[in-house]
KENUNU-595832 format. One line per 3 residues: number of its first residue (from 0); their letters; for each residue x, y, z of C-alpha. Coordinates in Angstrom, 1 decimal. Layout:
# residues N
NUM	a	X:Y:Z ~ ...
//
This chain:
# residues 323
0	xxx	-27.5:103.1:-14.3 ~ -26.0:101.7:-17.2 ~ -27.7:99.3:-19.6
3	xxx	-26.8:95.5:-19.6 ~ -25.5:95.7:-23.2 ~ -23.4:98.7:-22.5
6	xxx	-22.2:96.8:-19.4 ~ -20.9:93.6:-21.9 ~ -19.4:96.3:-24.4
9	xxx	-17.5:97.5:-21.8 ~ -16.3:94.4:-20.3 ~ -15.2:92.9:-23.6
12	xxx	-13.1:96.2:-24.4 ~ -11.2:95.6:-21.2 ~ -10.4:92.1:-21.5
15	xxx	-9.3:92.7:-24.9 ~ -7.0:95.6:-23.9 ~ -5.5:93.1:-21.2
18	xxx	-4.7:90.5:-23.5 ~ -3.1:92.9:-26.2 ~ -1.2:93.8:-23.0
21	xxx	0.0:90.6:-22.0 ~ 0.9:89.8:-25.8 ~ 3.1:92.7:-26.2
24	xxx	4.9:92.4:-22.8 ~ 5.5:88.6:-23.6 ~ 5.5:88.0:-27.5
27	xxx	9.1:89.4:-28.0 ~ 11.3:87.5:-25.6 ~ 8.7:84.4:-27.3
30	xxx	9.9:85.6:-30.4 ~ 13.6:85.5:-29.5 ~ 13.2:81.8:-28.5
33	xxx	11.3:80.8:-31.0 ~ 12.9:77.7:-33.4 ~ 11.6:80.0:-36.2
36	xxx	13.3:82.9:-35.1 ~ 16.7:81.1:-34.7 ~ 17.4:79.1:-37.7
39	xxx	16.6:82.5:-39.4 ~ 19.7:84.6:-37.5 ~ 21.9:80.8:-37.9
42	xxx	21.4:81.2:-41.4 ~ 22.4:84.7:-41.5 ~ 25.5:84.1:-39.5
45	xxx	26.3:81.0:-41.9 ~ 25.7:83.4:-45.0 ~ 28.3:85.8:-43.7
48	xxx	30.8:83.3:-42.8 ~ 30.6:82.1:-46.0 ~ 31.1:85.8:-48.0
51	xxx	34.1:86.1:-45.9 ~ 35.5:82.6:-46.6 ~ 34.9:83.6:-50.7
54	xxx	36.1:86.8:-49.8 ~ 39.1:84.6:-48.5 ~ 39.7:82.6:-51.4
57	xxx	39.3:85.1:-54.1 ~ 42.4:87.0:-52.7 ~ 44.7:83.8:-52.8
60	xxx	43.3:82.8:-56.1 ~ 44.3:86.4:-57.4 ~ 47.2:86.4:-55.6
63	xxx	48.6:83.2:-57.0 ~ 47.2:83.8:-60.8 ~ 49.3:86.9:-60.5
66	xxx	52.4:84.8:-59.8 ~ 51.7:82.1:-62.2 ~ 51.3:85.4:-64.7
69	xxx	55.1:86.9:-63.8 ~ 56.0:83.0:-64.3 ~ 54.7:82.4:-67.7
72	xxx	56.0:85.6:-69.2 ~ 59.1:84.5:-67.7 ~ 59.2:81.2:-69.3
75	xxx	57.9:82.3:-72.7 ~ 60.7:84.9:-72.9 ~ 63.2:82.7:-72.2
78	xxx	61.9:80.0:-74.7 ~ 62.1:83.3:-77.4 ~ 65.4:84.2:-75.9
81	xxx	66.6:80.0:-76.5 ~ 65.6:79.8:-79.6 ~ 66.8:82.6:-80.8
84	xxx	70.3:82.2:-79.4 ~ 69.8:78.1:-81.1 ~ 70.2:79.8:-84.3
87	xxx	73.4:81.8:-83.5 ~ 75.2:78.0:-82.1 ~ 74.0:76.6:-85.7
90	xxx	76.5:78.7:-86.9 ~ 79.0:78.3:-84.2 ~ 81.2:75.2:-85.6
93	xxx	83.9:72.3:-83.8 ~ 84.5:72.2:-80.4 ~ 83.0:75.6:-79.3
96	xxx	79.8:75.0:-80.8 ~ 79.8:70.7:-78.8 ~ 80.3:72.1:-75.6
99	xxx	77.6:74.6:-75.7 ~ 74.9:72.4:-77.1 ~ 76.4:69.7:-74.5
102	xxx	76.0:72.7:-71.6 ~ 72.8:74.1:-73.2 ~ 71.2:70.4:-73.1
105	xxx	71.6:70.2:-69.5 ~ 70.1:73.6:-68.4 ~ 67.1:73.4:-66.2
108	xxx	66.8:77.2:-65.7 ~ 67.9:80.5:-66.7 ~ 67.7:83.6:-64.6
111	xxx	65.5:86.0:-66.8 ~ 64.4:86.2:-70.4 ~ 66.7:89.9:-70.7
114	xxx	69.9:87.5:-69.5 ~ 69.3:85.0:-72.2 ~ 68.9:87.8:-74.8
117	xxx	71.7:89.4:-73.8 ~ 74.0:86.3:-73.9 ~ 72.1:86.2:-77.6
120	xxx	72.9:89.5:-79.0 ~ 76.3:89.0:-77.7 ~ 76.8:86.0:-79.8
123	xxx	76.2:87.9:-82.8 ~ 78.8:90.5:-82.2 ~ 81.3:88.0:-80.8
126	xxx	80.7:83.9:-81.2 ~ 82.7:82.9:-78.2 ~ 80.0:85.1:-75.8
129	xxx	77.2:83.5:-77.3 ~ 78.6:80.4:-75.9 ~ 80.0:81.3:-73.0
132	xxx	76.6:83.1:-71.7 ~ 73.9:80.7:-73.5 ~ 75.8:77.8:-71.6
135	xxx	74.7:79.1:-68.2 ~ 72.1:76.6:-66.7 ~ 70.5:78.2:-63.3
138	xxx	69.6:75.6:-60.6 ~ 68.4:77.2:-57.5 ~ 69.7:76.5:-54.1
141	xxx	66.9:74.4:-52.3 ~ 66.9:75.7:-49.3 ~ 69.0:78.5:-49.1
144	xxx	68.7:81.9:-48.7 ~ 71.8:83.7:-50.7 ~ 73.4:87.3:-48.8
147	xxx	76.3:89.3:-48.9 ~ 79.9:89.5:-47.0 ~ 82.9:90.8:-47.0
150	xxx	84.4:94.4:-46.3 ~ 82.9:97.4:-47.9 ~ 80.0:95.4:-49.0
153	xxx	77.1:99.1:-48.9 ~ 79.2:101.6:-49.0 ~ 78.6:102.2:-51.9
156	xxx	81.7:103.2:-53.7 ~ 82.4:101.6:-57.0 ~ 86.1:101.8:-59.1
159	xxx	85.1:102.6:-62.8 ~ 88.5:101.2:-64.0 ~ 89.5:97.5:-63.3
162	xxx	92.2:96.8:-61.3 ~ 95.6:95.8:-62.8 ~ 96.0:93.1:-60.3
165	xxx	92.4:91.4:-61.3 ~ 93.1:88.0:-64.0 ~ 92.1:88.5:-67.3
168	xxx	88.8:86.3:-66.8 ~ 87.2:88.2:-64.0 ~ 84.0:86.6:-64.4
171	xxx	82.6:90.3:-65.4 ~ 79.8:90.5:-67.8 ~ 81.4:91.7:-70.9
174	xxx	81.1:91.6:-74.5 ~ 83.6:89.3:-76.9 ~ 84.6:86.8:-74.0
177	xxx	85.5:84.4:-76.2 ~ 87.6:82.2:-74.0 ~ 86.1:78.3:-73.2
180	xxx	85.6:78.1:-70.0 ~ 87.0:74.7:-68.6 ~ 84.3:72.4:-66.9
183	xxx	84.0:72.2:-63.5 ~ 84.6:68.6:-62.7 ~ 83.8:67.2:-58.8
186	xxx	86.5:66.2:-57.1 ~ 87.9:66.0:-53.4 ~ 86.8:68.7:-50.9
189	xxx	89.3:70.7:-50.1 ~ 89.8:73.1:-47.0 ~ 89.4:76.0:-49.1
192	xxx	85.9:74.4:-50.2 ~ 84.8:74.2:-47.2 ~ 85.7:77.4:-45.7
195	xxx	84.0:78.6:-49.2 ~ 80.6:76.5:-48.3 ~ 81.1:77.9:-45.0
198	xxx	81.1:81.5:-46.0 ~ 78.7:81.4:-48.6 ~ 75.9:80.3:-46.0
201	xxx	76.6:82.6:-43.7 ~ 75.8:85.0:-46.5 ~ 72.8:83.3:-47.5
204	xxx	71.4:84.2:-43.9 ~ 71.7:87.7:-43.9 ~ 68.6:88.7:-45.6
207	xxx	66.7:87.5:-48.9 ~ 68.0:89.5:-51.5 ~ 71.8:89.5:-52.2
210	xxx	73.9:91.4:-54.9 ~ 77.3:89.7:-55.5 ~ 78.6:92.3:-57.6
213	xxx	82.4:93.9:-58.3 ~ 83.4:96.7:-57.3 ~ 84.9:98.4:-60.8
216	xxx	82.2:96.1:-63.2 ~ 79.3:98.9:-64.6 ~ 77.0:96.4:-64.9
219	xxx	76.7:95.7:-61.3 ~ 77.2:99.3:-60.5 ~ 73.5:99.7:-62.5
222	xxx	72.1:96.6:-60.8 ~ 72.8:98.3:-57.3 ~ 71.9:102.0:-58.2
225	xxx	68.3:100.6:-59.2 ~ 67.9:98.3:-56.2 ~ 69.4:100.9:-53.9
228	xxx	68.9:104.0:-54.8 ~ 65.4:103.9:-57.0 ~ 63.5:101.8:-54.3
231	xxx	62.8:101.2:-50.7 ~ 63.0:97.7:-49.6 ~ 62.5:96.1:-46.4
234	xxx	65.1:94.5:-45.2 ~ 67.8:96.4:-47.9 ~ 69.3:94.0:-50.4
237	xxx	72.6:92.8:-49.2 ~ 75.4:93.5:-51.4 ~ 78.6:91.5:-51.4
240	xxx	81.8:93.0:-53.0 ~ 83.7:89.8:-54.4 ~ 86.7:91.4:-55.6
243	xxx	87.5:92.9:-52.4 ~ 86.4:89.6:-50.1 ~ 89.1:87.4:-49.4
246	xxx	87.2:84.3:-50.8 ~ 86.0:85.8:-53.4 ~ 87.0:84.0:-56.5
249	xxx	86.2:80.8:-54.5 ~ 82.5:82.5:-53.9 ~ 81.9:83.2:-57.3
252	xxx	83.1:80.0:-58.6 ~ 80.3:78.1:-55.7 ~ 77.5:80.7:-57.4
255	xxx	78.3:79.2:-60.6 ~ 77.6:75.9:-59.8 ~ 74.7:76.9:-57.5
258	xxx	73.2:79.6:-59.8 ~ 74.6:78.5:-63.1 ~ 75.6:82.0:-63.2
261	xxx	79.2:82.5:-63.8 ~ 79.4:86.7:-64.1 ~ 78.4:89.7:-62.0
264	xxx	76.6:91.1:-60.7 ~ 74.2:88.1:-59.8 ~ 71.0:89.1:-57.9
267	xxx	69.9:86.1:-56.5 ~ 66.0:86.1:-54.1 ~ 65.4:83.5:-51.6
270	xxx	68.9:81.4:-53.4 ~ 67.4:82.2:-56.9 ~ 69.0:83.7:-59.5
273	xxx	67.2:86.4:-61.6 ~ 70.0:88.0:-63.7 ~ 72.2:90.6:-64.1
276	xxx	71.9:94.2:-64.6 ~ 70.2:94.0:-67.8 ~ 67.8:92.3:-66.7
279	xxx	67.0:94.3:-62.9 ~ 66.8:97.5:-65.5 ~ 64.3:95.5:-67.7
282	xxx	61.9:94.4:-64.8 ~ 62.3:98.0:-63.8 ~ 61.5:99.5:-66.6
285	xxx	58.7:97.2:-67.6 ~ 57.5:98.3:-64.0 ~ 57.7:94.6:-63.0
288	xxx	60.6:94.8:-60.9 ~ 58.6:95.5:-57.5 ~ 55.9:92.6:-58.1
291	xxx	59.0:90.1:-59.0 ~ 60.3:90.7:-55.5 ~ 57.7:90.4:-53.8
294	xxx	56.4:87.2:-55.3 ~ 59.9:85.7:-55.0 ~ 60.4:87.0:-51.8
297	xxx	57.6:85.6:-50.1 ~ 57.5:86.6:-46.5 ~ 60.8:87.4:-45.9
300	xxx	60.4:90.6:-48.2 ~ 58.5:93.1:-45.8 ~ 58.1:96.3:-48.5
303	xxx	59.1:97.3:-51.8 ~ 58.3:100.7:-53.4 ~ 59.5:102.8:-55.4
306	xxx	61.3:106.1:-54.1 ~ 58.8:108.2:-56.3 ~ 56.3:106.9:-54.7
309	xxx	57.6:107.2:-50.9 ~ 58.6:111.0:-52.2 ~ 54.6:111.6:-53.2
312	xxx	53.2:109.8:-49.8 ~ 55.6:111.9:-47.7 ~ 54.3:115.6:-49.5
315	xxx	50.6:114.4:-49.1 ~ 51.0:113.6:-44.9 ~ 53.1:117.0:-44.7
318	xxx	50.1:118.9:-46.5 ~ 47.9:116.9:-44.8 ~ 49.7:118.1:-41.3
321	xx	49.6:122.1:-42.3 ~ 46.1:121.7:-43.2
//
């Protein structure tokens, strides 16, 4: 028979195996419950939600510092461009050199910095361009989205000699245009006007990037072969042939109060002028043309990439296939 003190020993191993038992069956659904335990995982969650919410903000912030960016090279090169075309109207004299300084003082945007210099550098070669193109003042349409109309708008065809029929002031970029424009003066509406207003906002709802271009001008031929044939954008630009619609001169005369811009082509985004060819083939060559789309864009632009780019993706998913 056992001793008594083997007996105890015994006995308090078992009751201590019970209770380790009972501990271990019990202490994690104790543990779950415990206030301890939850204000740990609340914490955690909280933690999380705010990396994401950072995570959030950081984008937008980089996002809109991007933008501000684009905008502040924009306005320092056209501040360059301005001053630079001042000097050329200090030596512009009489009547010519009132109007433009009386036109010039009025502007409240330009389309790009490469338009300005171009309306610069053409005022050196020939005076009455400098004032006919540093006179432009841009004022975008609030509200409007700017398309295309009119018959043969995409189809891509373009006349490289200008039809004998077209007047003498076309409203095609050009260098030595020395003729004063007259100013456009408000007066009654006509019917024409409004069928004009009319037509122009039904193109303004056909998409958010429009080209009004000419069919025989080169400079809108280079505008479109960038945007058409060098990129892929979603929806396509819009082009809109004004020599060939039948309001055309009536259009381009609405742009240029709209716009500012009097010659083609115009590119306008969301109603927003940014130039002419000169200056879609400087944002493209500066590789800035895709990001100023976008930005301008907003939502209504899906995609923008460059056809080189589309060309590589599409060789890497066909290897990707054969492999």
């Amino acid at each position: 028979m056992p001793s008594s003190r083997r007996m105890k020993v015994t006995g308090l191993i078992a009751i201590l195996t019970v209770l380790i038992i009972v501990y271990v069956t019990n202490g994690a659904s104790n543990t779950y419950n415990s206030p301890f335990y939850t204000r740990t995982v609340e914490a955690i969650k909280s933690r999380q939600d705010a990396e994401a919410r950072e995570n959030v903000i950081a984008e937008e912030k980089s996002r809109l510092d991007r933008v501000e960016r684009v905008q502040k090279e924009h306005d320092a090169a056209v501040l360059a461009a301005a001053e630079e075309s001042g000097s050329v109207l200090k030596g512009l004299g009489g009547d010519a050199a009132k109007a433009a300084g009386a036109e010039a003082g009025a502007e409240k945007q330009k389309p790009l910095a490469q338009d300005v210099k171009e309306a610069a550098s053409g005022a050196v070669k020939a005076a009455g361009s400098a004032v006919s193109e540093v006179a432009e003042k841009v004022k975008p349409v609030v509200g409007r989205k700017t398309m295309q109309a009119g018959n043969n708008a995409a189809d891509g065809k373009v006349v490289q000699t200008k039809p004998a029929s077209a007047p003498a002031d076309d409203g095609v970029a050009k260098v030595g245009n020395v003729v004063t424009q007259p100013t456009n003066k408000p007066g009654p509406e006509t019917e024409e006007d409004h069928r004009v207003e009319t037509e122009l906002n039904d193109i303004l709802k056909k998409g958010p990037i429009i080209i009004f271009s000419k069919s025989y001008c080169p400079y809108s031929k280079k505008a479109k072969h960038i945007l058409l044939d060098m990129y892929t954008i979603t929806p396509p630009p819009y082009v809109v042939e004004l020599d060939q619609h039948e309001l055309g001169q009536g259009l381009q005369g609405a742009l240029h109060k709209s716009t500012g811009r009097r010659t083609v082509p115009n590119v306008l985004i969301n109603g927003k002028s940014i130039g002419g060819g000169d200056d879609i083939e400087a944002l493209h060559r500066d590789g800035k043309l895709a990001e100023t789309l976008r930005s301008m864009g907003g939502k209504r632009v899906v995609s923008v990439e460059p056809k080189e780019a589309e060309a590589e993706r599409d060789v890497k998913r066909a290897v990707k296939f054969k492999g």
